[in-house]
C-alpha positions in Angstrom: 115.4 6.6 162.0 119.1 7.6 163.2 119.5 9.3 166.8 119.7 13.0 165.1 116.6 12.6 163.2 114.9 11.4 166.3 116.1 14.2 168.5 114.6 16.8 166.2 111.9 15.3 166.4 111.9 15.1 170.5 112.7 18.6 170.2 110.0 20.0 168.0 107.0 17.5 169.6 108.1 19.3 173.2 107.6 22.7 171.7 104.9 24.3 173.6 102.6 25.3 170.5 98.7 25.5 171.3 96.4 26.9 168.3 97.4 30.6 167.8 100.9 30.4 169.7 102.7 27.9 167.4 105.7 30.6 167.1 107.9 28.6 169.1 107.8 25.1 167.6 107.9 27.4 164.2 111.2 28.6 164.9 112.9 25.1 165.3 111.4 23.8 162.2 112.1 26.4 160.0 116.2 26.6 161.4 115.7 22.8 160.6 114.8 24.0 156.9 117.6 25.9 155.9 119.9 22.6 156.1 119.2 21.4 153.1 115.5 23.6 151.5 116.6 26.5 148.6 114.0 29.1 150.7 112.3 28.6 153.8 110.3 31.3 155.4 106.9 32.8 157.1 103.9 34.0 156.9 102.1 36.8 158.4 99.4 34.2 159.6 102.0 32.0 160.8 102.5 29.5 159.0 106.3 28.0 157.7 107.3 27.3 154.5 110.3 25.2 153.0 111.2 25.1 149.5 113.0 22.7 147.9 113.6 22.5 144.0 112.4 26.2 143.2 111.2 26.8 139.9 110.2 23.3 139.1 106.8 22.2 138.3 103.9 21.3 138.9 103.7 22.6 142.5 103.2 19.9 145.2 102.1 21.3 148.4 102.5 19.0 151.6 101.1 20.0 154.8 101.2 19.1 158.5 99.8 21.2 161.5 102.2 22.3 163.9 99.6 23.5 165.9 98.2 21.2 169.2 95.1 21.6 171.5 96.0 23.3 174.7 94.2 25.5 177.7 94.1 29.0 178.2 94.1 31.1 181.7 90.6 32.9 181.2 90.3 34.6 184.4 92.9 35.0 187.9 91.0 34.6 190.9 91.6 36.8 194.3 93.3 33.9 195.6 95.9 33.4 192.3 94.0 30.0 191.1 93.9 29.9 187.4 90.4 29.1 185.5 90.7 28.2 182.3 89.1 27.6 178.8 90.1 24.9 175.9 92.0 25.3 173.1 90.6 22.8 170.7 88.5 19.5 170.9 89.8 18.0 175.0 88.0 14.9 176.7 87.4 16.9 179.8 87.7 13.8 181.8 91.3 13.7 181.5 92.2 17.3 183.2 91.8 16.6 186.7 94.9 15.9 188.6 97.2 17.0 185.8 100.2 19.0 185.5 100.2 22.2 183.1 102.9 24.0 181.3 102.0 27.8 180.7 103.5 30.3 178.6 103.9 32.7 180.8 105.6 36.4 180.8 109.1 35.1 181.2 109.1 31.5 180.4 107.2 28.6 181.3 105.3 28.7 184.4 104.5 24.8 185.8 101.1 24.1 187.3 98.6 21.5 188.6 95.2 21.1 188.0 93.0 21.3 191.3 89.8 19.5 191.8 88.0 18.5 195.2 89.3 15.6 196.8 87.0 12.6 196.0 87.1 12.3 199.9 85.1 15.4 200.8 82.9 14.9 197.3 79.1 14.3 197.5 77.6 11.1 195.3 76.4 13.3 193.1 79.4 15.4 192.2 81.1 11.7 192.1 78.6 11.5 189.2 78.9 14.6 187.4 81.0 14.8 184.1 83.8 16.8 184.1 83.8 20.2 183.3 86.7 22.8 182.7 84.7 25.8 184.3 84.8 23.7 187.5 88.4 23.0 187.7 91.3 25.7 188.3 95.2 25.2 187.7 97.1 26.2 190.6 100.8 27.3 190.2 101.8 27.9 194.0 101.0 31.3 194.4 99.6 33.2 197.4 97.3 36.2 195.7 96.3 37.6 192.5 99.0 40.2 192.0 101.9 37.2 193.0 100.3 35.5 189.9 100.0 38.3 187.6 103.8 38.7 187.7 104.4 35.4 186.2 100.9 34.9 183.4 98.0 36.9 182.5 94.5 36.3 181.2 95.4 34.9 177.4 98.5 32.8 178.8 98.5 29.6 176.6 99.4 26.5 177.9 99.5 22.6 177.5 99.9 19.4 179.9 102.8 18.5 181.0 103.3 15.1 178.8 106.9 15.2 177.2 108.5 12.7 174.6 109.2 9.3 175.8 110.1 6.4 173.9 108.0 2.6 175.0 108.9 -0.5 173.6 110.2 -1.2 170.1 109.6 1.5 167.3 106.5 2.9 170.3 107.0 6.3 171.1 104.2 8.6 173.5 104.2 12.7 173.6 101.5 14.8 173.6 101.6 16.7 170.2 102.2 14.0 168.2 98.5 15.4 166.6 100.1 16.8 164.5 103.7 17.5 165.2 103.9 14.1 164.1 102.6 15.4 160.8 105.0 18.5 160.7 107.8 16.8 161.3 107.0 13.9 158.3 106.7 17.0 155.7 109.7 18.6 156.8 111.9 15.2 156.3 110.0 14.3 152.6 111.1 17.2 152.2 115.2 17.1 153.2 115.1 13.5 151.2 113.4 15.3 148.4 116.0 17.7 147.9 119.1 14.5 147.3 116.5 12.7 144.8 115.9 14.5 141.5 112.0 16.1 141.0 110.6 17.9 138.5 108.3 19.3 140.8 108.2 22.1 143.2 108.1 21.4 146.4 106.5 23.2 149.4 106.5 21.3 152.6 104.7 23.7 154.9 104.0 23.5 158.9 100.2 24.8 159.0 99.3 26.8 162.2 95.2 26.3 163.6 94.4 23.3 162.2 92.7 22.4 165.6 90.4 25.4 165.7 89.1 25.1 162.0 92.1 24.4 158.6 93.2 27.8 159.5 96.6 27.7 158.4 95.9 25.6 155.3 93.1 27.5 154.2 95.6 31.0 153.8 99.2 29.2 153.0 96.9 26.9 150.3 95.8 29.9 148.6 99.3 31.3 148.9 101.5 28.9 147.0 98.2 28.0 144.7 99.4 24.3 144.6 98.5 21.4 141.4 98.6 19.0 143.7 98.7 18.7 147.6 99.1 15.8 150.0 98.4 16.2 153.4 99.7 14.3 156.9 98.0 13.8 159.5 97.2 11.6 162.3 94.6 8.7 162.2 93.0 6.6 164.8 94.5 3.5 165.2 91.8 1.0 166.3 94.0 -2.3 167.7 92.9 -1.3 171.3 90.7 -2.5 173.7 87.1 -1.4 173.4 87.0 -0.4 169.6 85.2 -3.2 168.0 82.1 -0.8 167.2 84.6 1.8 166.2 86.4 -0.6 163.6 82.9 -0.6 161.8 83.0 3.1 161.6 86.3 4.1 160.8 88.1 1.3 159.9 90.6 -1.5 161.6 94.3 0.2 161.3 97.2 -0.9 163.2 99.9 1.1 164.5 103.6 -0.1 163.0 101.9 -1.5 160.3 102.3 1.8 157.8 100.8 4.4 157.1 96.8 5.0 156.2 95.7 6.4 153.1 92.4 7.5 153.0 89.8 6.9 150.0 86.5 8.9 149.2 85.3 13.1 148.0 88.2 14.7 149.9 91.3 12.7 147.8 91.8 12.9 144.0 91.7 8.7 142.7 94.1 9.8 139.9 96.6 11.0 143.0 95.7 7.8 145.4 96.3 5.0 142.9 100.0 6.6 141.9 100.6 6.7 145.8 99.1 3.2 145.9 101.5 1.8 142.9 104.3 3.9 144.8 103.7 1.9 147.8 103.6 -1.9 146.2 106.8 -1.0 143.9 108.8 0.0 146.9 107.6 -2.4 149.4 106.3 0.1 151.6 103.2 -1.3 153.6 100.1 1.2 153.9 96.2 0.6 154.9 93.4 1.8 153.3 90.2 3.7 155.2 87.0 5.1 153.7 86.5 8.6 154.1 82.8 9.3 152.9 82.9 13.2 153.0 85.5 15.9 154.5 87.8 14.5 156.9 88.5 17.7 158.8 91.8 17.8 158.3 94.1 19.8 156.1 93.3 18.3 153.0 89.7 19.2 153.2 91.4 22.8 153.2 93.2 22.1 150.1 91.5 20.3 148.2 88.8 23.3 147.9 91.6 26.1 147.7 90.9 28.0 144.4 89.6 26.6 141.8 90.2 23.0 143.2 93.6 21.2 143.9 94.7 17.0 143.3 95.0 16.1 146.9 95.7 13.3 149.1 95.8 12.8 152.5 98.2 10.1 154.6 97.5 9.2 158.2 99.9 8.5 160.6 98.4 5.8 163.1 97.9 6.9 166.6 97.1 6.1 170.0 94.7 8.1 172.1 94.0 10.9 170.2 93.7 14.1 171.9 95.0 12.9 175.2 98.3 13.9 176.7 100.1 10.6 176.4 99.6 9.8 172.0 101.1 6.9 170.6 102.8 6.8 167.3 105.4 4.5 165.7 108.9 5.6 164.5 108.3 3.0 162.0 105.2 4.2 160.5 107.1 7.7 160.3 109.9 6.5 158.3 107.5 4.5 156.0 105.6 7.6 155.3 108.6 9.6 154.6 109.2 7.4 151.8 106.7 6.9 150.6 106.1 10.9 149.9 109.4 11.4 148.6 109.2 8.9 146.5 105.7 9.5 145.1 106.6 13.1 144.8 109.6 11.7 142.9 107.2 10.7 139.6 104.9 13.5 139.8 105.4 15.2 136.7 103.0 17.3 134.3 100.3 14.4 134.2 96.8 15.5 134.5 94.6 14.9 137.6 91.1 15.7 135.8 88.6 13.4 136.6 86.0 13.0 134.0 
């Protein structure tokens, strides 16, 4: 990945962009579009589009959330403490002793999250599992009106985890479920348009994925796609601790490619030309069962209409839903690749199945 490819991509995974509020991280990836896509544009739901080959068929959809599970100030005590409620699917026991970034009136607003000192804690509370409604986010203030100047009830915000790059191709951000995905679509996409396909293509940055295939659901049933292939992230189990998760969801590796999953969701006809794509390019990939819906974009797809050829690739990742994900740069570029060039030989071949 060269250095301006990677800063995009630092720039668009710090984009502040909880469910609902994705306008931000939007507005980067759609000026990113019009380098190189023949239309890109928005939707009144939010979602971005960008077009590349226009008029070709079929129509190939592909589709990464740009959306990412945040908080949200719910009430403003007397005393200017924050409460707040989730945005999305959180492991409570990571909020306590983190730092927040909130949209707030005139920019972003920087806060800690409070808890009582373990010091002055009872056993019992030591015991109790972590809850949101007993937690606050403090942002230095000395009242109620002092912080209703800077937020308000309905302020979105995220922790305050930005893009830093480990060892090797290992790279952490919070986001990276699924600005990861977003950002894969987007660059298919720009090596789409100096290759030569028939089809057209609409790489599109989904908004509330995270509170239900939101975005899919309306920009699926917009561009009515033949065939859609959505990114995504997928847990990587080469941790500590997942042996009983391996028998569940499969052993996948981060930087060893990307994952494509096999089962209801994903049309065969679609998964073995991405398969063939793979071994003729050299492009290492893993394989995971997925028995029923996988809850992700494609599931959205897949049932838009009167039915659409979909696929879905995985990105592997690191501590999912946490603020500190890992992905590999490596796996990125390999998926990128492999899209573009899959897309490349989709032509007007049929995807019936019986």
């Amino acid at each position: 990945m060269n250095e301006k490819t990677l800063e995009f991509l630092e720039k668009y995974v710090n984009k502040i962009s909880p469910s609902g509020f994705e306008d931000k991280a939007a507005k980067l990836w759609k000026d990113e579009a019009k380098s190189f896509a023949d239309d890109v544009h928005g939707d009144r739901h939010g979602n971005s589009f960008a077009i590349v080959n226009k008029g070709g068929s079929p129509k190939v959809m592909l589709a990464g959330h740009t959306d990412e599970i945040g908080v949200m100030i719910s009430q403003i005590a007397d005393e200017g403490y924050l409460f707040f409620t989730t945005i999305g699917g959180w492991d409570n026991q990571v909020f306590p002793g983190q730092r927040v970034q909130l949209q707030g009136k005139n920019g972003t607003i920087t806060g800690v999250i409070g808890r009582k000192p373990i010091h002055l804690m009872e056993e019992e509370d030591k015991k109790e599992v972590v809850k949101p409604e007993n937690l606050w986010i403090d942002i230095g203030v000395s009242d109620k009106e002092e912080a209703k100047e800077l937020v308000e009830v309905g302020s979105p915000g995220v922790l305050g985890y930005s893009f830093e790059r480990l060892q090797g191709n290992i790279v952490a951000a919070r986001g990276f479920d699924d600005k990861s995905g977003g950002f894969v679509v987007l660059e298919a996409a720009r090596k789409l348009s100096d290759l030569q396909p028939q089809a057209e293509v609409h790489a599109v940055a989904t908004v509330q994925e995270e509170i239900g295939l939101r975005g899919a659901i309306t920009s699926a049933y917009g561009i009515n796609p033949d065939v859609g292939i959505a990114v995504d992230v997928g847990f990587a189990t080469d941790t500590p601790m997942m042996d009983k998760e391996k028998r569940k969801v499969g052993e996948t590796k981060i930087d060893s490619g990307p994952i494509l999953s096999k089962g209801p969701n994903i049309n065969p006809v679609l998964l073995k030309k991405m398969e063939e794509t793979a071994e003729t390019n050299n492009i290492p990939y893993q394989v995971v069962g997925a028995p029923g819906g996988t809850g992700t974009d494609a599931n959205a797809i897949q049932l838009t209409r009167s039915g659409v050829a979909t696929a879905l690739i995985s990105i592997p990742n690191r501590y999912m839903h946490s603020p500190c994900e890992l992905v590999s740069l490596a796996d990125l570029d390999h998926i990128i690749d492999l899209i573009a060039k899959t897309v490349e030989t989709i032509h007007e071949e049929k995807y019936e199945l019986f």
